[in-house]
C-alpha positions in Angstrom: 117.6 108.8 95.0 114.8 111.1 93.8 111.6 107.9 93.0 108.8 110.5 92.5 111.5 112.3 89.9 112.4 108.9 88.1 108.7 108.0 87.7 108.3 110.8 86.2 110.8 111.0 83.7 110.5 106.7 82.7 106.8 107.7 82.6 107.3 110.6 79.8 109.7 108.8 78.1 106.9 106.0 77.3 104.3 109.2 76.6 106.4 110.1 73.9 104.6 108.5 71.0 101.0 108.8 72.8 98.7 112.0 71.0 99.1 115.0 72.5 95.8 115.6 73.3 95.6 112.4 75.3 98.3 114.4 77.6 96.0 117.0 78.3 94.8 117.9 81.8 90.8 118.2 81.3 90.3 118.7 84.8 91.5 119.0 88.4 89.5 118.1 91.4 90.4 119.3 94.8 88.4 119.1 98.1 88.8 118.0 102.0 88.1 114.6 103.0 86.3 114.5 106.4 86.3 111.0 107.6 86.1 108.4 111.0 88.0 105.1 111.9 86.6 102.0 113.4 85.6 102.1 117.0 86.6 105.6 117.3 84.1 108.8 117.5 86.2 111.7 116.6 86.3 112.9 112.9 89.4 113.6 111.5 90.5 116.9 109.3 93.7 115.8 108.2 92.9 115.2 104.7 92.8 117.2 101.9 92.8 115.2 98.0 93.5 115.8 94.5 92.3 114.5 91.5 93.9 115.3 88.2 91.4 114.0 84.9 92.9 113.4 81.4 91.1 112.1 78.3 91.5 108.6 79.4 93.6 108.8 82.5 93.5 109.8 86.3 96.2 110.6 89.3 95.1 110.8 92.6 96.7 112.5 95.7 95.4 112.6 99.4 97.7 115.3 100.9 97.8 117.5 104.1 99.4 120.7 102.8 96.7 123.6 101.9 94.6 123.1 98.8 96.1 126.0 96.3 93.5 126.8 93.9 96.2 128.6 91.4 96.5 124.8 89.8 93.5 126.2 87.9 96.5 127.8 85.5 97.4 124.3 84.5 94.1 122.8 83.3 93.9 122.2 79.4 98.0 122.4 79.2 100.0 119.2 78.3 101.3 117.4 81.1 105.5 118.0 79.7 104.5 121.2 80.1 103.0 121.0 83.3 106.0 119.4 84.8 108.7 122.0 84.0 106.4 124.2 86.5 106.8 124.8 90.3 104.4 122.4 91.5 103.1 122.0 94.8 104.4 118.1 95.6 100.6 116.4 95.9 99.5 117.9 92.4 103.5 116.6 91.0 102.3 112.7 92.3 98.8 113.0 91.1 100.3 113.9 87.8 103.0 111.6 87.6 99.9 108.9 88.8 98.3 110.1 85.5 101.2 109.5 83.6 101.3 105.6 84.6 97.0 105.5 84.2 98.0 106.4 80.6 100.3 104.4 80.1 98.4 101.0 81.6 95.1 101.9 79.7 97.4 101.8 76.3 98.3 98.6 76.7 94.8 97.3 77.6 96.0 96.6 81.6 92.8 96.2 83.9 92.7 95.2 87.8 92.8 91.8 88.9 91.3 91.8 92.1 88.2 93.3 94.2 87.2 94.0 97.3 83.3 93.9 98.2 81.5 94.4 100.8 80.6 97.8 102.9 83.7 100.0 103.3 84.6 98.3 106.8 84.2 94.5 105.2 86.5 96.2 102.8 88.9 97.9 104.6 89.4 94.4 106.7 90.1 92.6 103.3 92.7 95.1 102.2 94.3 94.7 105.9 94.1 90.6 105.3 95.7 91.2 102.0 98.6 93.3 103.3 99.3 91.0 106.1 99.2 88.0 104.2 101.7 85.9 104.7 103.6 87.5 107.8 104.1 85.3 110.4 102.7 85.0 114.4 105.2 86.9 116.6 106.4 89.4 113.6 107.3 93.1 114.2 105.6 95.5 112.3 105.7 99.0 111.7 102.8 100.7 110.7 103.5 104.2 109.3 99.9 105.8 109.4 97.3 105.1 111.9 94.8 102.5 110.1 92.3 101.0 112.8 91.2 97.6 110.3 95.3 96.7 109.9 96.0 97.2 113.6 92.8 95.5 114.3 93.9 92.4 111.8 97.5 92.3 113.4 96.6 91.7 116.8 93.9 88.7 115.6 97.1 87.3 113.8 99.3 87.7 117.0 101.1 90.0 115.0 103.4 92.9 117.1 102.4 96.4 115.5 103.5 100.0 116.3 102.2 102.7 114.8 103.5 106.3 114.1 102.1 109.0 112.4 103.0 112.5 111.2 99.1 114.1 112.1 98.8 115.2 115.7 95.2 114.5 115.2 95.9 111.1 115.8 99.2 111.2 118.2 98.1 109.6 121.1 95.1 108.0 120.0 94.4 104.8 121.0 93.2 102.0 118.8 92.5 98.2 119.8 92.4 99.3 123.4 96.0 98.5 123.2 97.7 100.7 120.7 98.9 104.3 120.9 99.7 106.0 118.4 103.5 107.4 118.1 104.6 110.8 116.3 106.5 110.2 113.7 110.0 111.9 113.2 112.8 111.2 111.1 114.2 109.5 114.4 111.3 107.8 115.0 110.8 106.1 112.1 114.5 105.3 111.9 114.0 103.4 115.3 111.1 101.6 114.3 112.5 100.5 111.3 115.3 99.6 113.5 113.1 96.9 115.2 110.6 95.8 112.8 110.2 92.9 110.3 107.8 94.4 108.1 106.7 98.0 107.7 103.6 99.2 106.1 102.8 102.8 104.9 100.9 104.2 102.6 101.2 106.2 98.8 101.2 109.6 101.1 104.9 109.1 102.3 105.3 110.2 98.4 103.1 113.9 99.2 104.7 113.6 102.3 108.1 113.6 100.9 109.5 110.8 103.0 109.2 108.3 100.3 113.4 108.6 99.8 113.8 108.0 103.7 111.1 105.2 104.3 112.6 103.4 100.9 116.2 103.9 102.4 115.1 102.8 106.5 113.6 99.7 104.7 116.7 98.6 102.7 119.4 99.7 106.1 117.7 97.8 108.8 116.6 94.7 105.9 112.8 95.7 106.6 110.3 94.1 104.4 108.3 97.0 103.1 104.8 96.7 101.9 103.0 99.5 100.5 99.3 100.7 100.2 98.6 102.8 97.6 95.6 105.1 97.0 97.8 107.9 96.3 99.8 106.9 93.3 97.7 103.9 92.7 99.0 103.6 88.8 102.6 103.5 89.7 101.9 101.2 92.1 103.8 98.0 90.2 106.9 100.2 89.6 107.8 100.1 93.6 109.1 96.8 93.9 111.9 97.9 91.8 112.7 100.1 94.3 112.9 97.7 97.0 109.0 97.4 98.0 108.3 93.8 99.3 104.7 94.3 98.5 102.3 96.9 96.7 98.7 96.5 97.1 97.7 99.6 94.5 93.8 100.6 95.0 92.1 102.3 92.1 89.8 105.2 92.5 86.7 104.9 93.8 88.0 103.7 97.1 86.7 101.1 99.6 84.9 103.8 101.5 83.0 103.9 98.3 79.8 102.3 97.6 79.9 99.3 95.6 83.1 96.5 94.6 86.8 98.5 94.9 89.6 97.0 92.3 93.0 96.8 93.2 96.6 94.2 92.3 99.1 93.1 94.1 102.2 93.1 92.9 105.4 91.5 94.9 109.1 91.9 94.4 111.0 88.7 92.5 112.1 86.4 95.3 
């Protein structure tokens, strides 16, 4: 199973009839991020985004491969034609994420929700959000070191491990009570093993561990909840891969001034 390449092709296959020009890339935006977590002084480097502009359509992509400035080749060419190229994976998701902006501003689809607030009020109501629901005394794995969702879990009486793939953050305690694990393919098998619930984010897709978090969740009966920044757009079309929860966040995100829109979509029970 290939999601990234099925989005993609169900995503051109309802571009067919949209104008060509609308398919156009106008632009592409690529830069470092440089940020902090909550209650923790060092400033991570591990980030490095990707914005890809049409007409009337965007696809976003934090990644942590180098930034390539040769995607410069593909600005003002149609996006069909931009797919049957070599691309690096981050600028392949912020394309296909695009695709699926397109295709939701077509048929008049806006966000539902908000958050408010400054970006740490915010970043605790998207934690609330993905924990809704989970019970006291639940496992959960947290795939991605985020300080607010640990922080949340704990005042739930929640059980939370976290792994990450950045070494930046291996070993870094958050909560004054949780380490942070390196994530391997072994690793995340065994804390699938154990868990209840996992939560990771749209990077396991620039990652390229999308296919084994999807297939962990499903082997060990793991409730998997996604938060999506990267690949915000295709956001809804996870739960028909076996996501138990999407939370997709549009661009500008909560560390942004000002209200951050997002939905939440959940699988059929």
């Amino acid at each position: 199973m290939n999601i990234l390449h099925d989005l993609q092709q169900a995503g051109l296959e309802k571009c067919a009839s949209i104008d060509r020009n609308e398919l156009r890339v106008d632009n592409i935006i690529l830069g470092k991020s440089l940020y902090t977590m909550a209650q923790c002084d060092d400033v991570f480097t591990d980030m490095n985004l990707c914005i890809t502009l049409l007409e009337d359509a965007y696809g976003f992509s934090y990644f942590h491969d180098d930034i390539s400035y040769k995607l410069e080749h593909f600005v003002n060419k149609r996006i069909p034609e931009v797919l049957e190229a070599h691309l690096p994976t981050y600028f392949r998701v912020a394309i296909v994420d695009a695709i699926y902006s397109l295709i939701h501003s077509k048929q008049g689809e806006q966000p539902k929700h908000y958050f408010s607030g400054n970006l740490r009020e915010k970043a605790t109501q998207r934690a609330q959000a993905l924990l809704h629901g989970i019970p006291e005394g639940a496992n959960v794995a947290l795939l991605g070191a985020v300080s607010e969702i640990v922080q949340e879990a704990r005042d739930r009486l929640i059980n939370i491990n976290v792994i990450d793939l950045q070494s930046q953050k291996v070993g870094l305690n958050i909560d004054n009570n949780d380490t942070v694990q390196k994530s391997t393919t072994s690793s995340t098998n065994d804390i699938f093993k154990n868990a209840d619930y996992a939560i990771a984010s749209g990077m396991i897709f620039a990652t390229q561990t999308a296919e084994e978090v999807f297939e962990s969740a499903k082997k060990h009966d793991t409730k998997l909840i996604l938060f999506m920044e990267t690949g915000a757009n295709f956001g809804r079309e996870l739960t028909r891969y076996g996501a138990y929860r999407v939370l997709s966040e549009y661009f500008p995100f909560y560390d942004f001034h000002g209200n951050t829109r997002y939905d939440l979509f959940e699988q059929e029970r």
